[in-house]
C-alpha positions in Angstrom: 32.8 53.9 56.8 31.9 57.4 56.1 28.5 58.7 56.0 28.4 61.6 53.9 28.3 60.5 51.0 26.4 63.0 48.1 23.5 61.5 46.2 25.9 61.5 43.1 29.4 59.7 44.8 27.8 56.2 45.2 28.1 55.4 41.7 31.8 55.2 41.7 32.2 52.9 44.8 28.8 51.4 45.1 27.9 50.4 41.5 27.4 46.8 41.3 29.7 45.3 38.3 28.5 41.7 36.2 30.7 39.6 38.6 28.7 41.1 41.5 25.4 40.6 39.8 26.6 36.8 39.1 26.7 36.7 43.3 22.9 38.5 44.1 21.3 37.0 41.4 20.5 33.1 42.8 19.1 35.5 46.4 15.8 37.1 46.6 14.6 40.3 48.0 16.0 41.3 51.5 18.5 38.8 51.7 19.7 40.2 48.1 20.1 43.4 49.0 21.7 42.7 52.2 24.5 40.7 50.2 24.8 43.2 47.9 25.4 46.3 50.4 28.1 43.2 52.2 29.7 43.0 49.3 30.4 46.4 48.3 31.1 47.2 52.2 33.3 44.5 52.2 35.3 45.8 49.1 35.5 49.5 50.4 36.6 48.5 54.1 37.7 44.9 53.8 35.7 44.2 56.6 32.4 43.6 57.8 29.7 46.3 59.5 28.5 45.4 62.5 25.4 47.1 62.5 22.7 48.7 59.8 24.3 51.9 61.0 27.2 51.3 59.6 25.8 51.6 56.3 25.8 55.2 54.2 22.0 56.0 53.9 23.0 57.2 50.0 24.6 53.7 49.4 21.6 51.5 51.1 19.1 53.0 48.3 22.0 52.9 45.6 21.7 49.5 46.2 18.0 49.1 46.2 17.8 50.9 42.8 20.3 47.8 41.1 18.9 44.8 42.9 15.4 45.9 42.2 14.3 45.2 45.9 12.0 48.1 47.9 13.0 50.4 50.2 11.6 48.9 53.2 13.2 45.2 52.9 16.2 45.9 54.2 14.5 46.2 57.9 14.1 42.6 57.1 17.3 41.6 56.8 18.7 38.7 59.2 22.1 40.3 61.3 22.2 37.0 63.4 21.3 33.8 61.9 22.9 31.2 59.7 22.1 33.5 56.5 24.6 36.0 57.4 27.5 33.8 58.7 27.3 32.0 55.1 27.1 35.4 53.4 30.0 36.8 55.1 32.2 33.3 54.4 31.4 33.2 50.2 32.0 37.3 50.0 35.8 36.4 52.2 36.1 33.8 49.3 35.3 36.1 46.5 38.1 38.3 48.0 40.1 35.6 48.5 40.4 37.0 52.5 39.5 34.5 56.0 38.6 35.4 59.2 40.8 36.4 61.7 42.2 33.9 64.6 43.3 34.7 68.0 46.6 33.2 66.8 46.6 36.3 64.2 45.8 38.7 66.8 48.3 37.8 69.0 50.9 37.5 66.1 49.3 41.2 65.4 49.6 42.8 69.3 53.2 41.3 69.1 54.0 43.0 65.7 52.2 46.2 67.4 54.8 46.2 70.3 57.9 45.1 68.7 57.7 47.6 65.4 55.3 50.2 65.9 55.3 51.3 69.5 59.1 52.4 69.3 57.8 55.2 66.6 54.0 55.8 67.2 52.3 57.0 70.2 48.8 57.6 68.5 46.4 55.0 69.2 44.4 56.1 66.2 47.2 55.4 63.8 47.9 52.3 65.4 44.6 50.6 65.0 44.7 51.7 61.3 47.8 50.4 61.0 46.5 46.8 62.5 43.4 47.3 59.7 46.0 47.9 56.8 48.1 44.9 58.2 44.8 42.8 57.7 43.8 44.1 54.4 47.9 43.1 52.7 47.9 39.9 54.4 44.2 39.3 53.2 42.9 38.3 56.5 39.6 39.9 57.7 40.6 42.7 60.1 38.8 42.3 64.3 35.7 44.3 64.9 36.6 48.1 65.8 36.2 47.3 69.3 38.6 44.4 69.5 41.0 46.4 67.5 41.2 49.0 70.3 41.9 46.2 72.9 44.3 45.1 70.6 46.2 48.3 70.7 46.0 48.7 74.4 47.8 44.5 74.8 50.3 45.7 72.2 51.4 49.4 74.2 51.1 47.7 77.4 53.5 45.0 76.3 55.7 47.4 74.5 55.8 49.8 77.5 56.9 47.3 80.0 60.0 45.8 77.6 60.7 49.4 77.2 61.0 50.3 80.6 62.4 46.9 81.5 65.0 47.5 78.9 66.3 50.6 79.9 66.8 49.6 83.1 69.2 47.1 82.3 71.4 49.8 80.2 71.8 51.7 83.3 74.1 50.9 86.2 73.1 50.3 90.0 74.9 53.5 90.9 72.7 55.4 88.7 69.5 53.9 89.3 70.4 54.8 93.3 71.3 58.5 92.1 67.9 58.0 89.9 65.9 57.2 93.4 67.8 60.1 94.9 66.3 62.5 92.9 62.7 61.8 94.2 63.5 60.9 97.7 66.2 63.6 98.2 65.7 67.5 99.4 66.5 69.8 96.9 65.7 72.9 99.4 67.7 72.7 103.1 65.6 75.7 104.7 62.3 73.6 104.0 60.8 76.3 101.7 58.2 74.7 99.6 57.9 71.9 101.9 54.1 71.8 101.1 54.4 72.4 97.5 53.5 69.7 94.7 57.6 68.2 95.2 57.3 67.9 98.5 59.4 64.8 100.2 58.7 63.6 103.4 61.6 65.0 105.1 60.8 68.8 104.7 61.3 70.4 101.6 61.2 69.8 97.6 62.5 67.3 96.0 65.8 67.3 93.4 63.0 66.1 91.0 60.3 69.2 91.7 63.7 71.3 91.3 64.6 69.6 87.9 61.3 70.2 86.7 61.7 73.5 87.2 61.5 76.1 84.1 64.2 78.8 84.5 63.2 82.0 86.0 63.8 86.1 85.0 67.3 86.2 83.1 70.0 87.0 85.6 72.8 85.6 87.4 70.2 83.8 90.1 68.6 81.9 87.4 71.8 81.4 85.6 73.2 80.1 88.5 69.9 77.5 89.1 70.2 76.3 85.5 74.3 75.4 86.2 73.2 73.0 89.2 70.9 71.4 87.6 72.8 70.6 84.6 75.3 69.3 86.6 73.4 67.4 88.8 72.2 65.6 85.7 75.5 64.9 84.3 76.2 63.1 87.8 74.0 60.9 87.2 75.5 59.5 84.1 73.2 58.4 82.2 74.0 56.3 78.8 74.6 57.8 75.6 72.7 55.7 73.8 69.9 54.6 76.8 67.2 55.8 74.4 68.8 55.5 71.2 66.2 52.9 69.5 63.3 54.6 70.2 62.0 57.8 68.4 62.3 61.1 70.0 58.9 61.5 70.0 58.5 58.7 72.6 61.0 59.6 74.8 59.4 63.5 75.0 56.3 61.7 76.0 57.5 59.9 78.6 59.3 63.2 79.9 56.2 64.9 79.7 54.6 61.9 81.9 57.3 62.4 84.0 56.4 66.2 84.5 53.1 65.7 85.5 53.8 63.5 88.5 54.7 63.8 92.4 57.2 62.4 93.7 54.8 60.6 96.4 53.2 58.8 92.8 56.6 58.1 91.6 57.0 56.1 94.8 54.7 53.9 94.5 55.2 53.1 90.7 57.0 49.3 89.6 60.9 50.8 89.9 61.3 49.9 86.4 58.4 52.5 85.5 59.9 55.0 87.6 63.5 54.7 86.7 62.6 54.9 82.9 60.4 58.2 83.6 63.0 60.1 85.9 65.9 59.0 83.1 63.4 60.3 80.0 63.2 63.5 82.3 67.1 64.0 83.0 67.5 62.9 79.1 65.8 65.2 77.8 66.6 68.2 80.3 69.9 68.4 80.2 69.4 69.2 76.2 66.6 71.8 77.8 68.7 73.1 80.7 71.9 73.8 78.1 70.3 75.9 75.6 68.5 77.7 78.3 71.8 79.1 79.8 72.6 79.9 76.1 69.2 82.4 76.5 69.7 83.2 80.3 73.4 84.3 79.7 72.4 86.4 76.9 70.0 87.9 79.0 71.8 88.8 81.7 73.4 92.1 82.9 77.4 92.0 82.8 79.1 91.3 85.9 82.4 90.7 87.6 83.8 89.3 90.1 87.1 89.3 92.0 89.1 87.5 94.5 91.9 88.0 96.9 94.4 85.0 97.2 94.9 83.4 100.6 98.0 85.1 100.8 97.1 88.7 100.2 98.0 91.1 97.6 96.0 92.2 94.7 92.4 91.7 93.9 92.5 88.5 90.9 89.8 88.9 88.3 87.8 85.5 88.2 85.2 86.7 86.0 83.8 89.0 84.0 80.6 89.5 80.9 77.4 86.9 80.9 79.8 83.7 80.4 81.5 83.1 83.1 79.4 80.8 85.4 78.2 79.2 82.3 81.5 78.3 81.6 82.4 77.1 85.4 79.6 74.4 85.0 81.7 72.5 82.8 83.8 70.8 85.6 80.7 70.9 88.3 79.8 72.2 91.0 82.7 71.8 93.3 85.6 74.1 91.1 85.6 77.2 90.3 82.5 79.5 90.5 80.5 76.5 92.0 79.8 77.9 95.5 79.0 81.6 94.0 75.5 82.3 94.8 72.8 84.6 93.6 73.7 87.4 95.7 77.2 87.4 94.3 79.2 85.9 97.2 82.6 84.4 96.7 83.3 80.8 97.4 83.9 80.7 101.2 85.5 77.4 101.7 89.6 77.5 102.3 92.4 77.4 99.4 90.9 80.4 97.8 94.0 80.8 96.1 93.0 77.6 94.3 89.5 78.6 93.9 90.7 81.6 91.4 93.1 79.6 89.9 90.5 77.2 89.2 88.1 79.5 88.1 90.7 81.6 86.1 90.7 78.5 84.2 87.5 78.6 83.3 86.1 81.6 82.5 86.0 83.6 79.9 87.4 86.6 80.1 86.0 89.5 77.8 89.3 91.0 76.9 86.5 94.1 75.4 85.6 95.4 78.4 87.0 97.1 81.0 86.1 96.8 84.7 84.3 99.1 86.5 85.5 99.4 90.2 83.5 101.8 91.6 79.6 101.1 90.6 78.2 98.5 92.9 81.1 97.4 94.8 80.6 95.4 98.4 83.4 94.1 100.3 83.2 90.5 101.1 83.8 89.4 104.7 86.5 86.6 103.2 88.3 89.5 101.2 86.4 89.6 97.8 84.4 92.2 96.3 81.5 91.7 94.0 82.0 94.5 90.8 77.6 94.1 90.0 76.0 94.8 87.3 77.3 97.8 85.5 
Protein backbone atom coordinates (compact mmCIF):
# COMPACT_ATOMS: atom_id res chain seq x y z
CA UNK A 1 0.00 0.00 0.00
CA UNK A 2 1.48 3.28 -0.65
CA UNK A 3 2.09 6.00 1.79
CA UNK A 4 2.11 9.10 0.08
CA UNK A 5 -0.89 9.83 -0.24
CA UNK A 6 -1.83 14.07 -0.51
CA UNK A 7 -4.32 15.37 2.05
CA UNK A 8 -6.74 15.69 -0.98
CA UNK A 9 -6.38 11.86 -2.87
CA UNK A 10 -8.17 9.91 -0.04
CA UNK A 11 -11.43 10.98 -1.04
CA UNK A 12 -11.44 9.05 -4.18
CA UNK A 13 -10.24 5.65 -2.81
CA UNK A 14 -11.03 6.12 0.85
CA UNK A 15 -14.53 7.65 0.95
CA UNK A 16 -16.88 5.40 2.58
CA UNK A 17 -20.12 4.74 0.27
CA UNK A 18 -23.92 3.81 1.99
CA UNK A 19 -23.22 0.05 1.61
CA UNK A 20 -20.05 0.63 3.71
CA UNK A 21 -21.80 2.73 6.19
CA UNK A 22 -24.51 -0.24 6.40
CA UNK A 23 -21.21 -2.50 7.63
CA UNK A 24 -19.60 0.22 10.50
CA UNK A 25 -22.71 1.30 11.69
CA UNK A 26 -23.96 -1.83 14.32
CA UNK A 27 -19.70 -1.22 15.66
CA UNK A 28 -18.70 1.41 17.99
CA UNK A 29 -15.67 3.57 18.37
CA UNK A 30 -12.23 1.76 17.80
CA UNK A 31 -13.52 -1.28 16.60
CA UNK A 32 -15.47 0.95 13.90
CA UNK A 33 -12.90 2.59 12.63
CA UNK A 34 -10.66 -0.32 12.56
CA UNK A 35 -13.41 -2.07 10.19
CA UNK A 36 -13.75 0.71 8.32
CA UNK A 37 -9.91 1.39 7.38
CA UNK A 38 -10.23 -2.99 6.77
CA UNK A 39 -12.57 -2.41 4.53
CA UNK A 40 -11.36 0.09 2.33
CA UNK A 41 -7.73 -1.64 2.62
CA UNK A 42 -9.28 -4.61 1.70
CA UNK A 43 -10.86 -3.08 -1.55
CA UNK A 44 -7.67 -1.22 -2.66
CA UNK A 45 -5.25 -4.34 -2.09
CA UNK A 46 -7.55 -7.25 -1.85
CA UNK A 47 -5.84 -8.20 1.06
CA UNK A 48 -5.30 -7.62 4.59
CA UNK A 49 -2.38 -5.23 6.40
CA UNK A 50 -0.51 -6.88 8.71
CA UNK A 51 0.35 -4.06 10.83
CA UNK A 52 -0.93 -0.33 11.76
CA UNK A 53 1.91 0.59 9.50
CA UNK A 54 0.54 -0.50 6.77
CA UNK A 55 -1.99 2.07 6.85
CA UNK A 56 -1.54 5.62 4.91
CA UNK A 57 -1.45 8.22 7.77
CA UNK A 58 -3.88 10.55 5.27
CA UNK A 59 -6.31 7.58 5.01
CA UNK A 60 -6.33 6.66 8.98
CA UNK A 61 -7.75 10.31 9.74
CA UNK A 62 -9.96 10.27 6.41
CA UNK A 63 -11.51 7.63 8.14
CA UNK A 64 -11.82 9.16 11.48
CA UNK A 65 -13.46 12.24 9.99
CA UNK A 66 -16.62 9.66 8.41
CA UNK A 67 -17.03 7.22 11.30
CA UNK A 68 -17.01 10.05 13.72
CA UNK A 69 -14.51 8.33 16.09
CA UNK A 70 -11.28 10.41 17.66
CA UNK A 71 -7.95 10.44 16.58
CA UNK A 72 -6.57 8.52 19.33
CA UNK A 73 -8.89 5.28 19.26
CA UNK A 74 -7.32 3.64 16.73
CA UNK A 75 -4.23 2.79 19.25
CA UNK A 76 -7.01 0.86 20.68
CA UNK A 77 -7.76 -1.21 18.15
CA UNK A 78 -7.46 -5.21 18.80
CA UNK A 79 -4.78 -6.80 15.87
CA UNK A 80 -4.96 -10.30 17.66
CA UNK A 81 -8.09 -11.38 19.19
CA UNK A 82 -11.35 -12.82 18.12
CA UNK A 83 -12.65 -9.24 16.98
CA UNK A 84 -10.36 -9.09 14.13
CA UNK A 85 -10.54 -12.72 12.82
CA UNK A 86 -14.53 -12.07 12.53
CA UNK A 87 -13.82 -8.76 10.89
CA UNK A 88 -11.56 -9.96 8.33
CA UNK A 89 -14.16 -13.19 7.48
CA UNK A 90 -17.59 -10.73 6.97
CA UNK A 91 -15.29 -8.08 4.84
CA UNK A 92 -13.91 -11.58 2.55
CA UNK A 93 -17.83 -12.18 2.35
CA UNK A 94 -18.73 -8.72 1.33
CA UNK A 95 -16.14 -9.26 -1.46
CA UNK A 96 -17.27 -12.42 -2.08
CA UNK A 97 -13.15 -13.55 -1.61
CA UNK A 98 -11.88 -16.65 1.13
CA UNK A 99 -8.76 -17.21 2.60
CA UNK A 100 -6.13 -18.78 1.11
CA UNK A 101 -5.22 -22.75 1.75
CA UNK A 102 -2.03 -24.43 1.53
CA UNK A 103 -3.68 -26.50 -1.19
CA UNK A 104 -3.99 -22.94 -3.18
CA UNK A 105 -0.48 -22.13 -2.53
CA UNK A 106 0.82 -25.17 -3.67
CA UNK A 107 -1.59 -25.11 -6.75
CA UNK A 108 -0.03 -21.41 -6.95
CA UNK A 109 4.04 -22.35 -6.65
CA UNK A 110 3.17 -25.03 -9.25
CA UNK A 111 1.40 -22.50 -11.68
CA UNK A 112 4.61 -20.19 -10.82
CA UNK A 113 7.07 -22.91 -12.14
CA UNK A 114 5.15 -24.41 -14.96
CA UNK A 115 3.99 -20.84 -16.70
CA UNK A 116 5.89 -18.12 -15.44
CA UNK A 117 9.39 -19.08 -14.72
CA UNK A 118 10.04 -20.10 -18.49
CA UNK A 119 9.52 -16.11 -19.32
CA UNK A 120 10.18 -14.09 -15.97
CA UNK A 121 13.20 -13.97 -14.05
CA UNK A 122 12.18 -10.96 -11.72
CA UNK A 123 11.06 -11.98 -8.45
CA UNK A 124 9.25 -8.81 -8.01
CA UNK A 125 7.02 -9.41 -10.91
CA UNK A 126 6.50 -12.79 -9.93
CA UNK A 127 5.09 -12.18 -6.50
CA UNK A 128 2.76 -9.58 -8.20
CA UNK A 129 1.78 -11.80 -10.48
CA UNK A 130 0.79 -14.55 -7.51
CA UNK A 131 -1.17 -11.24 -5.84
CA UNK A 132 -3.12 -10.67 -9.25
CA UNK A 133 -3.71 -14.48 -9.60
CA UNK A 134 -5.47 -14.17 -6.06
CA UNK A 135 -7.42 -11.07 -6.63
CA UNK A 136 -9.18 -12.95 -10.35
CA UNK A 137 -9.70 -16.09 -8.71
CA UNK A 138 -11.16 -14.05 -5.57
CA UNK A 139 -9.10 -15.81 -3.03
CA UNK A 140 -7.34 -13.75 -0.35
CA UNK A 141 -3.70 -13.44 -1.57
CA UNK A 142 -0.62 -14.96 1.48
CA UNK A 143 0.91 -12.31 3.60
CA UNK A 144 3.96 -10.53 1.68
CA UNK A 145 6.32 -12.69 3.40
CA UNK A 146 4.81 -15.99 2.48
CA UNK A 147 4.46 -14.75 -1.00
CA UNK A 148 8.26 -14.39 -1.29
CA UNK A 149 8.77 -18.00 -0.11
CA UNK A 150 6.35 -18.78 -2.47
CA UNK A 151 8.34 -17.49 -5.26
CA UNK A 152 11.57 -18.98 -4.15
CA UNK A 153 9.37 -23.03 -3.99
CA UNK A 154 8.08 -22.09 -7.50
CA UNK A 155 11.98 -20.99 -9.11
CA UNK A 156 13.58 -23.64 -7.29
CA UNK A 157 11.10 -26.15 -8.74
CA UNK A 158 11.17 -24.66 -12.13
CA UNK A 159 15.02 -24.52 -12.12
CA UNK A 160 15.55 -28.05 -11.44
CA UNK A 161 12.81 -29.45 -14.31
CA UNK A 162 14.64 -26.99 -16.40
CA UNK A 163 17.94 -28.25 -15.90
CA UNK A 164 16.72 -31.79 -15.56
CA UNK A 165 15.06 -31.33 -18.91
CA UNK A 166 17.71 -30.16 -20.92
CA UNK A 167 19.75 -32.80 -20.01
CA UNK A 168 17.67 -35.38 -21.39
CA UNK A 169 17.67 -33.44 -24.97
CA UNK A 170 21.28 -33.77 -25.11
CA UNK A 171 23.22 -36.95 -25.94
CA UNK A 172 25.87 -38.81 -23.58
CA UNK A 173 28.65 -37.83 -26.09
CA UNK A 174 27.87 -34.27 -25.61
CA UNK A 175 27.34 -34.14 -22.08
CA UNK A 176 31.16 -35.97 -21.86
CA UNK A 177 32.42 -33.16 -24.40
CA UNK A 178 30.25 -30.75 -22.02
CA UNK A 179 32.50 -32.11 -18.84
CA UNK A 180 35.52 -31.72 -21.09
CA UNK A 181 35.20 -28.30 -21.36
CA UNK A 182 35.80 -27.66 -17.50
CA UNK A 183 38.10 -30.48 -16.77
CA UNK A 184 40.12 -30.09 -20.01
CA UNK A 185 43.40 -27.66 -20.66
CA UNK A 186 42.79 -25.19 -22.95
CA UNK A 187 46.61 -23.81 -22.68
CA UNK A 188 49.56 -26.84 -23.26
CA UNK A 189 52.51 -24.47 -22.04
CA UNK A 190 50.67 -23.99 -18.56
CA UNK A 191 50.33 -20.22 -19.00
CA UNK A 192 47.59 -18.98 -16.74
CA UNK A 193 47.81 -22.05 -14.76
CA UNK A 194 47.03 -19.85 -11.62
CA UNK A 195 44.43 -17.72 -13.26
CA UNK A 196 40.55 -17.80 -12.25
CA UNK A 197 40.18 -21.14 -15.11
CA UNK A 198 42.64 -22.89 -13.75
CA UNK A 199 42.32 -26.96 -13.88
CA UNK A 200 44.18 -29.09 -11.84
CA UNK A 201 46.37 -30.38 -14.38
CA UNK A 202 48.31 -27.07 -15.24
CA UNK A 203 46.80 -24.56 -17.23
CA UNK A 204 43.16 -22.97 -18.14
CA UNK A 205 40.44 -24.60 -18.88
CA UNK A 206 38.45 -24.82 -22.53
CA UNK A 207 35.77 -23.18 -20.38
CA UNK A 208 38.00 -19.97 -18.93
CA UNK A 209 39.06 -19.92 -22.87
CA UNK A 210 35.35 -19.83 -24.05
CA UNK A 211 34.62 -17.18 -21.73
CA UNK A 212 37.00 -15.26 -23.23
CA UNK A 213 36.05 -11.75 -24.93
CA UNK A 214 38.07 -11.41 -28.19
CA UNK A 215 41.11 -9.39 -28.01
CA UNK A 216 42.76 -6.21 -30.42
CA UNK A 217 41.35 -6.87 -34.13
CA UNK A 218 43.98 -8.91 -35.97
CA UNK A 219 44.67 -12.11 -37.36
CA UNK A 220 45.74 -13.50 -33.53
CA UNK A 221 42.30 -12.73 -32.26
CA UNK A 222 40.72 -13.76 -35.51
CA UNK A 223 42.31 -16.80 -35.32
CA UNK A 224 41.17 -17.41 -31.29
CA UNK A 225 37.51 -16.57 -32.22
CA UNK A 226 37.68 -19.56 -35.24
CA UNK A 227 38.71 -22.21 -32.45
CA UNK A 228 36.41 -21.43 -30.33
CA UNK A 229 33.60 -21.44 -32.65
CA UNK A 230 34.45 -24.58 -33.73
CA UNK A 231 35.09 -26.16 -30.62
CA UNK A 232 31.48 -25.27 -29.93
CA UNK A 233 30.08 -26.66 -32.98
CA UNK A 234 31.77 -30.09 -31.82
CA UNK A 235 29.97 -30.26 -29.17
CA UNK A 236 26.66 -30.41 -30.97
CA UNK A 237 24.46 -29.11 -29.10
CA UNK A 238 20.49 -29.31 -30.12
CA UNK A 239 18.81 -26.91 -32.17
CA UNK A 240 15.98 -26.58 -30.31
CA UNK A 241 17.69 -27.54 -26.54
CA UNK A 242 16.40 -24.12 -25.35
CA UNK A 243 13.71 -23.55 -27.56
CA UNK A 244 10.71 -23.33 -24.88
CA UNK A 245 12.20 -20.97 -22.73
CA UNK A 246 12.56 -17.12 -23.39
CA UNK A 247 15.85 -15.79 -24.42
CA UNK A 248 16.00 -13.84 -21.52
CA UNK A 249 16.40 -17.00 -19.34
CA UNK A 250 18.80 -18.60 -21.20
CA UNK A 251 21.19 -15.21 -21.20
CA UNK A 252 20.85 -15.44 -17.49
CA UNK A 253 21.91 -18.62 -17.14
CA UNK A 254 24.98 -17.87 -19.48
CA UNK A 255 25.72 -15.00 -17.45
CA UNK A 256 25.64 -17.48 -14.24
CA UNK A 257 27.78 -19.50 -16.20
CA UNK A 258 30.38 -16.63 -16.64
CA UNK A 259 30.78 -15.87 -13.27
CA UNK A 260 31.86 -19.29 -12.10
CA UNK A 261 35.21 -21.49 -11.83
CA UNK A 262 35.56 -24.35 -13.14
CA UNK A 263 36.60 -25.87 -9.43
CA UNK A 264 32.53 -24.52 -8.53
CA UNK A 265 31.30 -26.08 -11.61
CA UNK A 266 32.72 -29.34 -10.25
CA UNK A 267 31.07 -29.59 -7.50
CA UNK A 268 27.56 -28.54 -8.78
CA UNK A 269 24.46 -31.53 -9.29
CA UNK A 270 25.75 -32.56 -13.18
CA UNK A 271 22.46 -31.57 -14.28
CA UNK A 272 23.16 -27.89 -12.98
CA UNK A 273 26.32 -27.88 -14.58
CA UNK A 274 25.61 -29.33 -17.86
CA UNK A 275 22.60 -26.86 -18.38
CA UNK A 276 25.07 -23.78 -17.39
CA UNK A 277 28.12 -24.83 -19.72
CA UNK A 278 25.24 -25.58 -22.73
CA UNK A 279 23.46 -21.97 -21.98
CA UNK A 280 27.22 -20.67 -22.26
CA UNK A 281 28.15 -22.59 -25.69
CA UNK A 282 24.38 -21.55 -26.82
CA UNK A 283 24.65 -18.41 -26.56
CA UNK A 284 28.47 -17.98 -27.58
CA UNK A 285 28.58 -19.39 -30.59
CA UNK A 286 25.83 -16.59 -31.67
CA UNK A 287 28.58 -14.15 -29.73
CA UNK A 288 31.79 -15.68 -31.19
CA UNK A 289 30.19 -15.47 -35.05
CA UNK A 290 29.34 -11.94 -35.18
CA UNK A 291 32.59 -11.09 -33.42
CA UNK A 292 34.74 -12.45 -36.42
CA UNK A 293 32.22 -10.40 -38.49
CA UNK A 294 33.84 -7.19 -36.36
CA UNK A 295 37.40 -8.75 -35.91
CA UNK A 296 37.68 -9.51 -39.80
CA UNK A 297 36.65 -6.11 -40.57
CA UNK A 298 39.14 -4.91 -38.39
CA UNK A 299 41.92 -6.48 -39.48
CA UNK A 300 44.93 -5.52 -41.65
CA UNK A 301 44.88 -7.44 -45.20
CA UNK A 302 47.03 -10.33 -45.50
CA UNK A 303 48.13 -13.22 -47.56
CA UNK A 304 49.42 -16.20 -47.53
CA UNK A 305 51.03 -18.69 -49.83
CA UNK A 306 52.04 -22.30 -50.09
CA UNK A 307 54.36 -24.45 -52.08
CA UNK A 308 52.89 -28.00 -53.02
CA UNK A 309 54.71 -31.07 -51.79
CA UNK A 310 55.97 -31.50 -55.09
CA UNK A 311 57.57 -28.13 -55.81
CA UNK A 312 56.90 -25.52 -58.29
CA UNK A 313 55.21 -22.33 -57.85
CA UNK A 314 54.14 -20.58 -54.75
CA UNK A 315 49.82 -21.38 -54.62
CA UNK A 316 47.85 -18.44 -53.21
CA UNK A 317 45.78 -19.83 -50.17
CA UNK A 318 44.56 -16.62 -49.00
CA UNK A 319 44.29 -13.30 -49.31
CA UNK A 320 42.01 -9.83 -47.60
CA UNK A 321 40.37 -10.11 -43.84
CA UNK A 322 38.10 -13.38 -44.93
CA UNK A 323 40.03 -15.94 -45.39
CA UNK A 324 40.44 -17.78 -41.96
CA UNK A 325 36.97 -16.74 -41.26
CA UNK A 326 35.97 -18.69 -44.04
CA UNK A 327 38.39 -21.83 -43.18
CA UNK A 328 36.38 -22.18 -39.84
CA UNK A 329 33.53 -23.45 -41.66
CA UNK A 330 34.85 -27.09 -41.99
CA UNK A 331 36.93 -26.91 -38.54
CA UNK A 332 39.90 -26.95 -37.34
CA UNK A 333 41.62 -29.76 -39.04
CA UNK A 334 41.23 -28.42 -43.12
CA UNK A 335 42.48 -25.78 -44.52
CA UNK A 336 43.87 -22.79 -42.54
CA UNK A 337 43.19 -24.66 -39.25
CA UNK A 338 46.89 -25.09 -38.15
CA UNK A 339 47.80 -21.30 -39.26
CA UNK A 340 48.74 -19.50 -36.18
CA UNK A 341 49.04 -15.99 -35.03
CA UNK A 342 52.46 -15.52 -36.28
CA UNK A 343 51.38 -16.49 -39.77
CA UNK A 344 52.95 -19.99 -39.99
CA UNK A 345 51.75 -22.41 -42.61
CA UNK A 346 50.26 -25.71 -41.69
CA UNK A 347 53.22 -27.99 -41.00
CA UNK A 348 51.76 -31.34 -41.00
CA UNK A 349 52.48 -33.57 -44.43
CA UNK A 350 50.11 -33.57 -47.68
CA UNK A 351 50.50 -29.87 -48.05
CA UNK A 352 49.54 -30.21 -51.38
CA UNK A 353 46.14 -31.15 -49.90
CA UNK A 354 46.29 -28.47 -47.36
CA UNK A 355 46.13 -25.67 -50.26
CA UNK A 356 43.76 -27.49 -52.08
CA UNK A 357 41.71 -27.58 -49.20
CA UNK A 358 42.17 -24.25 -48.25
CA UNK A 359 41.80 -23.00 -51.89
CA UNK A 360 38.50 -24.20 -51.32
CA UNK A 361 37.69 -22.14 -48.84
CA UNK A 362 38.80 -18.97 -49.05
CA UNK A 363 37.84 -16.13 -50.47
CA UNK A 364 39.78 -14.81 -52.79
CA UNK A 365 39.67 -10.86 -53.33
CA UNK A 366 39.92 -11.01 -57.07
CA UNK A 367 40.48 -6.63 -56.26
CA UNK A 368 43.63 -6.80 -54.97
CA UNK A 369 46.78 -7.51 -56.03
CA UNK A 370 49.52 -9.14 -54.03
CA UNK A 371 52.27 -7.62 -52.78
CA UNK A 372 55.48 -9.79 -52.83
CA UNK A 373 57.99 -7.84 -51.47
CA UNK A 374 56.66 -5.96 -48.09
CA UNK A 375 56.89 -8.27 -45.21
CA UNK A 376 57.88 -11.47 -46.70
CA UNK A 377 59.56 -14.42 -44.50
CA UNK A 378 60.44 -17.73 -45.77
CA UNK A 379 58.95 -20.63 -44.04
CA UNK A 380 61.21 -23.46 -43.07
CA UNK A 381 58.38 -26.03 -44.82
CA UNK A 382 58.55 -23.77 -48.09
CA UNK A 383 55.86 -21.11 -47.59
CA UNK A 384 56.10 -17.47 -47.23
CA UNK A 385 53.84 -15.36 -45.23
CA UNK A 386 52.99 -11.96 -47.63
CA UNK A 387 51.98 -9.67 -43.89
CA UNK A 388 50.15 -7.11 -43.63
CA UNK A 389 50.44 -4.63 -46.47
Amino acid sequence: MRQDWEPEDPIEVWTLLEDDMMKVRNKSRATRWGFALFLKFFEVEARFPESAKEMPAAAVEYVAQQVKVPAGAWADYDWQGDRIKRHRKEIREAYRFRANTEEDQERLAEWLAAELCPVELSRERLAQAVVARCRNDHIEPPAPGRVGRLVGKAVKDFEARFCRSRVERISHATRSRLEDLVAGSGDETGEGADGEGAVSGGGRSHFAELKDDPGAPGLESLLSEVNKLNRVRRLELPADLFADVSEKVVDAWRARASKEYPANLERMKPARRLTLLAALCHVRQTEITDSQGSLSAASPPWSLRCRPSGGGELVDVGCGQHAAGHAAASGPDHGLAQLQARGDVARRDAPQHRVERADHLVQQDVGRSLRRGAGQRKDERGAEHVGPR
